[in-house]
N, C-alpha and C positions, 0 to 999 in steps of 0.2 A: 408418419407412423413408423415407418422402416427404418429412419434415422433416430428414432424413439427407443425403438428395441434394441437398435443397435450399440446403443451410449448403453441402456442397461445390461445386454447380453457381456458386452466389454469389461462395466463394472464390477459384474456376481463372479466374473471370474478370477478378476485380481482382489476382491474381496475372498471370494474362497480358498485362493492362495494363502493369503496372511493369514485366515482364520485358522485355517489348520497349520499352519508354520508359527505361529505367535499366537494361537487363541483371541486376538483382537482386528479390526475391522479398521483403518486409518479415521478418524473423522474428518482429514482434508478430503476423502473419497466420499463418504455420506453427504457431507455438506455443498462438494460440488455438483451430487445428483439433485441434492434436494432445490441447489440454485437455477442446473441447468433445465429442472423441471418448470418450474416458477418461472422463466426467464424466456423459454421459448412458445410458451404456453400465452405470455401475455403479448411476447411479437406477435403471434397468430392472431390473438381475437384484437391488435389494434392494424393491423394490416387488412384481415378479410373481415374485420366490424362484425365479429360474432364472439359476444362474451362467452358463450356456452366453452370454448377452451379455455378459456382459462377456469372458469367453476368448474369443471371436471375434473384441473388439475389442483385444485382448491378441495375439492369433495375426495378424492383418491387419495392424498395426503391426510385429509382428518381420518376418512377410515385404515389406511395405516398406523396412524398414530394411537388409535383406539384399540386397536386388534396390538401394536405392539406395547401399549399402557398396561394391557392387559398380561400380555407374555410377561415381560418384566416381570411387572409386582407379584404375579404366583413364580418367579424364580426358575421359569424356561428359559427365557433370554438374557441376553448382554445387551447392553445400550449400543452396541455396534451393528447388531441382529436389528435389535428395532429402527433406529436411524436407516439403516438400507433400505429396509419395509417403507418408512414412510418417501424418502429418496423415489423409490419406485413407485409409488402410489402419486406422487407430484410429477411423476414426468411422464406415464402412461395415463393418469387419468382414470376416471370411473363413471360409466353409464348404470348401470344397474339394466346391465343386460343379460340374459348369458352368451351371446354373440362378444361379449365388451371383454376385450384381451386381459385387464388386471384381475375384472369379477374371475372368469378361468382361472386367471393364476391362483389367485386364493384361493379357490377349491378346490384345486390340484394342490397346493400347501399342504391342505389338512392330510389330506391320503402319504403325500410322496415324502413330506416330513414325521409322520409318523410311522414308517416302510423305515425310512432311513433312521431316526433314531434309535429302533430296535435292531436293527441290523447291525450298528454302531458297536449299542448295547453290550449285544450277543458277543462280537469280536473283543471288547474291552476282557469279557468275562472268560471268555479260554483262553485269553494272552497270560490273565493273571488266574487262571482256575484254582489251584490250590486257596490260596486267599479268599480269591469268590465264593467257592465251598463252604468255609468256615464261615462267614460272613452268613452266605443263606442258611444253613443249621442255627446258627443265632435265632435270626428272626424267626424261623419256624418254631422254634423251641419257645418263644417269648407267650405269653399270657396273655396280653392282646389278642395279638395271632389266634390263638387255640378259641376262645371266646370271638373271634368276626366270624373263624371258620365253624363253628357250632353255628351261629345267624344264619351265614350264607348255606351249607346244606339245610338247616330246617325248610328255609325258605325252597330251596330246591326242592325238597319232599316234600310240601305243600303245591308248589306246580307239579308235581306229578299227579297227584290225587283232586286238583281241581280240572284238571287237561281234561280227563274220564267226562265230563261233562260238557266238553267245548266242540267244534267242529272238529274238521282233520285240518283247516288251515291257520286254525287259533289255538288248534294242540300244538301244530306245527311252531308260532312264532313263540309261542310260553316255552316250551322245551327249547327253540333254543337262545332265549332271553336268560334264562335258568343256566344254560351252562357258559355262556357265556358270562354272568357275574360270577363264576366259580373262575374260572378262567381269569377272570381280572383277579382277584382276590390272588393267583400266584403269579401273578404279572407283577404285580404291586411290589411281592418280595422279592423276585428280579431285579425290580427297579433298587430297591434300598440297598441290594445286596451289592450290586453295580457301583452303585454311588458311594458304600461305603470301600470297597476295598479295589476302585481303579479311581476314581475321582477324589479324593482328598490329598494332599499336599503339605510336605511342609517346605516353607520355605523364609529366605533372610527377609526384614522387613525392607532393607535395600533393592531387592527382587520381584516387591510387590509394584503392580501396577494399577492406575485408576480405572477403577469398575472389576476387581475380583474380588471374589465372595469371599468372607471370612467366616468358615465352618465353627470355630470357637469365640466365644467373646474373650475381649482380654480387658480387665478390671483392673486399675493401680489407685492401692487405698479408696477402694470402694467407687472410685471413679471410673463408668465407662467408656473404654477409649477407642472401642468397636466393634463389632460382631454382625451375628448374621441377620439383626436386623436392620442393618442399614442400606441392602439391597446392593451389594456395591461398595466399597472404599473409598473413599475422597481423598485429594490430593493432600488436603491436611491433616487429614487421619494417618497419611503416611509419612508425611514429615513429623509428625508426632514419636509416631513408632521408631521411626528412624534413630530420633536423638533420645528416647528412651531404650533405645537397642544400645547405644553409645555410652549410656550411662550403665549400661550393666544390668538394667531395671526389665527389659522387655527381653525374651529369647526369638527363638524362631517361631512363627505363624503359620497357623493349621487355615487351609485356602481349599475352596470348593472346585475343581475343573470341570469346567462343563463343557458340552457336545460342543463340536464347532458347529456352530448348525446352517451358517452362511451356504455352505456347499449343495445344500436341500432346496436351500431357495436357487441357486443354476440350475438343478434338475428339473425343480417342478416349469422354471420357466422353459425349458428344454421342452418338456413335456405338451406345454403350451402352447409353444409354437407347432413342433408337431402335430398333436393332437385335438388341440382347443380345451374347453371343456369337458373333463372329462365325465361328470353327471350323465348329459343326456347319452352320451354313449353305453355306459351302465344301463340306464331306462331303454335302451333300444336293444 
């Protein structure tokens, strides 16, 4: 286990290097946790004749791969995020215990990756305040906006006038279930206002690399030749670009930056070893 932790302790951190130096994760670095997980997992169960290691590092790997399936396609992650997730998940293994070192990890995830991407956030937003500014008066000014936030206070003054009926510990979680969906609701225009004026890009389509987002589709005679539904850019969608950049035909490409967020996962493992699970500690 200690030399377990230790190939991954080693990994998240020269993964968090490049993440935040290049915004990308190597894939010779994913691939060789994902090998060396898979690899010493099955010396184990053919030397001490107990499969249960290597299913563990079988089962730890699909629920990485499902928990990072999922980051992807809603457009949290990069394919470098998720490959390390699964990487870690094949070489630590998973009991579905909360004693079980990855099950901790994960749950320290949720908390220490969403600490840090607001943190992140917040810093993006008074680097570039002026912009950020203008950006969140947009959104608030939008028609949308004014129509969710009519919803969410009605709804609030509807929890206030059913509370009057409830205990004091079910007034207590309605009041603050009630403001905290108010709270989400200007968290929301943080987030867009964030994203639109510290995260977009432009850039030569020489510049682009495989797996960045493309915030604009770009169309030539009606043909689509990429956007933001393709979760990512492909190596041929850039040679494409490339030699329609060369013909004069394509400009420069508006690209989504997103968090590094590799550096979340050292912390939360940090965390993990220190701490374990951090759950039952909350409960106690």
């Amino acid at each position: 286990m200690i030399f377990a932790l230790a190939i991954c302790f080693v990994s998240l951190v020269i993964a968090s290097y490049t993440d935040i130096r290049t915004r990308e994760v190597p894939d010779w670095l994913n691939f060789s946790l994902i090998a060396a997980g898979f690899g010493t997992r099955l010396i184990l169960s053919i030397t001490m004749w107990k499969f249960n290691f290597l299913l563990n590092g079988v089962i730890g790997f699909g629920v990485g791969l499902a928990l990072a399936y999922l980051m992807f396609y809603a457009g949290q992650w990069g394919g470098g995020d998720s490959k390390m997730l699964m990487g870690l998940g094949a070489l630590l293994g998973l009991e579905f215990s909360f004693a079980d070192f990855f099950f901790g990890f994960l749950i320290n995830l949720l908390f220490v990756g969403a600490m840090y991407g607001l943190v992140w956030s917040v810093v993006l937003a008074i680097r570039r305040r002026k912009i950020f500014s203008k950006k969140a008066k947009e959104q608030l000014s939008k028609p949308e906006f004014r129509r969710l936030r009519l919803v969410v206070i009605s709804g609030v003054a509807l929890s206030l006038v059913v509370s009057i009926f409830l205990n004091q510990w079910q007034r207590l979680l309605l009041l603050v279930l009630a403001v905290f969906a108010y709270l989400m609701l200007y968290l929301w225009v943080f987030i867009k206002a964030v994203e639109e004026s510290c995260m977009l890009k432009w850039v030569e389509p020489e510049e682009l690399t495989e797996g960045d987002w493309i915030a604009k589709p770009i169309t030539i005679g009606g043909k689509n030749i990429c956007g933001p539904k393709d979760l990512g850019i492909r190596k041929e969608q850039i040679r494409t670009l490339i030699r329609l950049h060369q013909q004069k035909k394509v400009g420069r490409v508006l690209i989504k930056e997103g968090i590094p967020f590799v550096p979340s996962f050292l912390l939360a493992f940090i965390v993990t070893m220190i701490w374990g699970n951090m759950v039952p500690l909350f409960l106690r």
